[in-house]
N, C-alpha and C positions, 0 to 999 in steps of 0.2 A: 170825943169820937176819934178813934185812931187813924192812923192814914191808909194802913194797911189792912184792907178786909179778911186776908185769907196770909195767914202765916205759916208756911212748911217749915218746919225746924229737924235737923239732922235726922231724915224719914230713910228708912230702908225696912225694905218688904219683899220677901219669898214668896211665889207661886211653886207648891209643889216640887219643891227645895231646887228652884232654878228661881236664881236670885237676878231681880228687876229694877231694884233702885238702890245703889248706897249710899246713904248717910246723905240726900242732896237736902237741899233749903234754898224755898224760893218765896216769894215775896208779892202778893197779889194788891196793888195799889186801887183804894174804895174811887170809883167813879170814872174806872179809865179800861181800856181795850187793851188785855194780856192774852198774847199767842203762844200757845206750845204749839213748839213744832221739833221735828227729827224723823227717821229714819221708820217704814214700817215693822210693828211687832219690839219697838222698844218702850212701850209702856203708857205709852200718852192718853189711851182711855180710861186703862187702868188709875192713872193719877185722879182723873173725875171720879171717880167710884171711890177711891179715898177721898177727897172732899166730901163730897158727900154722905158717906158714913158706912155703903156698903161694904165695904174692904176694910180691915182694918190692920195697919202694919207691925211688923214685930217690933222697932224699934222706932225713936221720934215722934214727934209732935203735928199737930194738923190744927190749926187756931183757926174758928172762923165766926167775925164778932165777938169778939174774945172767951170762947168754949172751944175748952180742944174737942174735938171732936170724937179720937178712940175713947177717950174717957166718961162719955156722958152714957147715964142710962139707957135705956129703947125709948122711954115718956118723953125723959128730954132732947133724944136724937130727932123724934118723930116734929118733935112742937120747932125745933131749931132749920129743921128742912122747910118748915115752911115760907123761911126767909131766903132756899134757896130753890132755883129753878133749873130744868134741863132739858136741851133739845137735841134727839136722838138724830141718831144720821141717817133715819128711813123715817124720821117724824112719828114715829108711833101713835098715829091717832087709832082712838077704838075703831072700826071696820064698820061695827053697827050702828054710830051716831053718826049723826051731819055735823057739818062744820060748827054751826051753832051749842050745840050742846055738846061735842069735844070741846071745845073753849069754855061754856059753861060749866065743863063737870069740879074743875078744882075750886069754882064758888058755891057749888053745892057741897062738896065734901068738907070744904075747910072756913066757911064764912054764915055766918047769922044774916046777910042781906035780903031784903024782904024781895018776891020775884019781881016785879017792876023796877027796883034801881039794878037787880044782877040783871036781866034783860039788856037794861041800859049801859051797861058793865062790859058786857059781852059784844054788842054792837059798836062799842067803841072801840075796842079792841078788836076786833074786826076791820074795822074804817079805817084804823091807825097801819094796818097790813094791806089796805086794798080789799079785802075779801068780803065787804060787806053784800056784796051781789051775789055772792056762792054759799050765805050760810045756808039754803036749805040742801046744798049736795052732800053725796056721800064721799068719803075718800076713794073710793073706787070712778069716782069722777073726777076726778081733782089730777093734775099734771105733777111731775115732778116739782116744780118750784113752786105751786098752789098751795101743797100738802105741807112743805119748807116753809112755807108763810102760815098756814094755819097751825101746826108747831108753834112758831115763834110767836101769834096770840096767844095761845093755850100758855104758852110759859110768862107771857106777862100777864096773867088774867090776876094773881096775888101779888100783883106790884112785890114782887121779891128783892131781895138786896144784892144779888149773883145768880145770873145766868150764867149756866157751862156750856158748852157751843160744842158738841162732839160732830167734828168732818160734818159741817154743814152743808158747805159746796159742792160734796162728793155727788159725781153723775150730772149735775148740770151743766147744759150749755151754756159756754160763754155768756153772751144775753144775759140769763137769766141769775148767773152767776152776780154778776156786776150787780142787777138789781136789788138781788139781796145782801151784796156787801152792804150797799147804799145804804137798803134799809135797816139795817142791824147796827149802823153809825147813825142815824140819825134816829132810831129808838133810843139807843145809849144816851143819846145827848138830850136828849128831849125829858127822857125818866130819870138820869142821872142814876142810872145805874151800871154796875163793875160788869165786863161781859170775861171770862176764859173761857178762848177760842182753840180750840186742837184741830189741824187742817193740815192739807201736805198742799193747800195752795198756794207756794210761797208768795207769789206775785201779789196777788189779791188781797192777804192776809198782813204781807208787810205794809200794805197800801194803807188799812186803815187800824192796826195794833201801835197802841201807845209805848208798848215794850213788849219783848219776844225774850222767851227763852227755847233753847235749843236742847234738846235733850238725846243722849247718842250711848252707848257702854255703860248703862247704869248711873250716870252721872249727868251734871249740867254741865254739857259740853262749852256753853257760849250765852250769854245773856244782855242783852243791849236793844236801845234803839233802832230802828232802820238802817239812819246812818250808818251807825256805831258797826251793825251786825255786816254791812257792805265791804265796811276798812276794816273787818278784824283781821289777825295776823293768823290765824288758824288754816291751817290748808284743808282739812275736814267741814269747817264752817264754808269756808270760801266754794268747796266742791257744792254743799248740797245747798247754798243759796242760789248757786248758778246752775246747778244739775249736770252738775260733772259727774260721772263715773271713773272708777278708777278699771284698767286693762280688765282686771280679776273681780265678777261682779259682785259687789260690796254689800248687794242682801243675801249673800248664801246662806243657809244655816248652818250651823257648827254641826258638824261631822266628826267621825273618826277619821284616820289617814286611807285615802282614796285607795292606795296601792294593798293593803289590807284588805280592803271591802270586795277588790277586785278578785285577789288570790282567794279571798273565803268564798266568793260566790263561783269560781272555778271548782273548785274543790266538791261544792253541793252539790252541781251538777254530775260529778265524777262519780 
C-alpha cells in the first residue's frame, strides 16, 4: 500500500479559458489530516471536484489508490467513488428524509447489507456523532452544527478511504466550531482514515491538519507543517496566516484600468 492516497501530478485546468491551476502537484498522505487553504475564489473547491472525478483537467495527473482518476471510464469512476466521501458546506442532506435514513441512503444504494445489521450500521454511526437522539428529525429541525454532524455520518456510513471536508466550519459559532474540529480528529483517528479539509479557518484548521498546503495565483504558494507554515519566509504566507491585509485590498478582481472605466462611463452618460 502506498503512502500516499491522493497523488496530484503537474495538474492545470481552465474554467472557461480563465486559467485556475498551473502545472501544481501536491501530495495527500493515507491516514493523516491535509488542509487546503488560500485566498477566496482561488480554486480550493474546485480541486475536490477534481479528486473526485467531476472536473476533469486539461493537463496532469490526479492518482487516487493508484487509478488516475481522468482516465478511468464512468463504471470505473462510479465503483472508485465509493471509496471516496464528501461533506458539503451546507451538509446536503435530502430535505424529505430524517436523519436516520439521510445516513442510511448510501447503504441502500451501494451495499447488500441485510436491514437489521444496516439499522445497526446507521445507529452507530449516529452514536459515533452524538445524534443518535435526533434520528427521527428532519433537517429542517436540525441546528447548524447538527446538520454538520449528520453530513459527517452520512459520509462515514461506507467506511471510505478519503473524506473531502469542503468549508466545514463555515457559519458556525465558536462553540460549535471547536466541537466539530474535535470531532473530525477523533473520527480520523478512530477509522484511520485520510480527511482533505478546504476552510479559511486558519486557527482551527492548523490546530488539527497534519500538513497544509496553501494555495494562491494558480499555484502552491507554500506547503508545510504548522510549525514550518508559522516560520516560513514568504511575506504572502505570513500576511494570510495572521490575516494581514495589504493598504490595496488583496481580493479585488482583476479589472481593466480604473481610469478607463471612468472616462467610458462618462462618455455613456454624454
Amino acid at each position: 500500500m502506498k503512502k500516499n492516497i491522493v497523488e496530484i501530478k503537474n495538474l492545470s485546468f481552465s474554467y472557461k479559458n480563465l486559467l485556475i491551476f498551473d502545472n501544481i502537484s501536491i501530495s495527500i498522505p493515507r491516514g493523516k489530516i491535509t488542509a487546503i487553504m488560500g485566498p477566496s475564489g482561488i480554486g480550493k473547491s474546485t480541486l475536490l471536484r477534481l479528486v473526485g472525478g467531476q472536473l476533469r483537467p486539461q493537463h496532469g495527473e490526479i492518482w487516487f489508490n493508484d487509478k488516475n482518476i481522468p482516465a478511468l471510464s464512468r463504471s470505473c469512476l462510479y465503483k472508485t467513488r465509493k471509496k471516496m466521501s464528501m461533506l458539503f458546506q451546507a451538509g446536503a442532506l435530502f430535505t424529505d428524509l430524517n436523519v436516520f435514513d439521510n445516513v442510511a441512503w448510501p447503504l441502500r444504494e451501494h451495499s447488500y447489507l441485510p436491514v437489521p445489521l444496516l439499522e445497526s450500521a446507521v445507529i452507530m454511526k449516529l452514536e459515533s456523532v452524538g445524534l443518535r437522539g435526533a434520528a427521527h428529525l428532519k433537517p429542517s429541525e436540525l441546528s447548524g452544527g447538527m446538520i454538520r454532524r449528520a453530513a459527517l455520518a452520512r459520509a462515514i456510513a461506507l467506511e471510505p478511504d478519503l473524506i473531502m471536508f469542503d468549508e466545514p466550519f463555515v457559519g458556525q459559532d465558536p462553540v460549535t466550531m471547536s466541537a466539530l474540529v474535535k470531532l473530525i480528529k477523533e473520527l480520523q483517528h478512530s477509522l484511520n482514515i485520510t480527511c482533505i479539509i478546504v476552510s479559511h479557518d486558519v486557527l482551527e484548521v492548523l490546530n488539527i491538519a497534519d500538513y497544509t498546503y496553501i494555495l494562491d495565483d494558480k499555484i502552491v504558494l507554500a506547503q508545510g507543517t504548522t510549525l514550518e507554515l508559522h516560520t516560513h519566509h514568504n511575506i504572502r504566507v505570513h500576511k494570510f496566516i495572521n490575516g494581514i491585509t495589504d493598504e490595496r485590498m488583496s481580493c479585488a478582481f482583476h479589472s481593466r484600468d480604473y481610469l478607463k472605466d471612468l472616462i467610458g462611463s462618462r462618455k455613456g452618460i454624454e
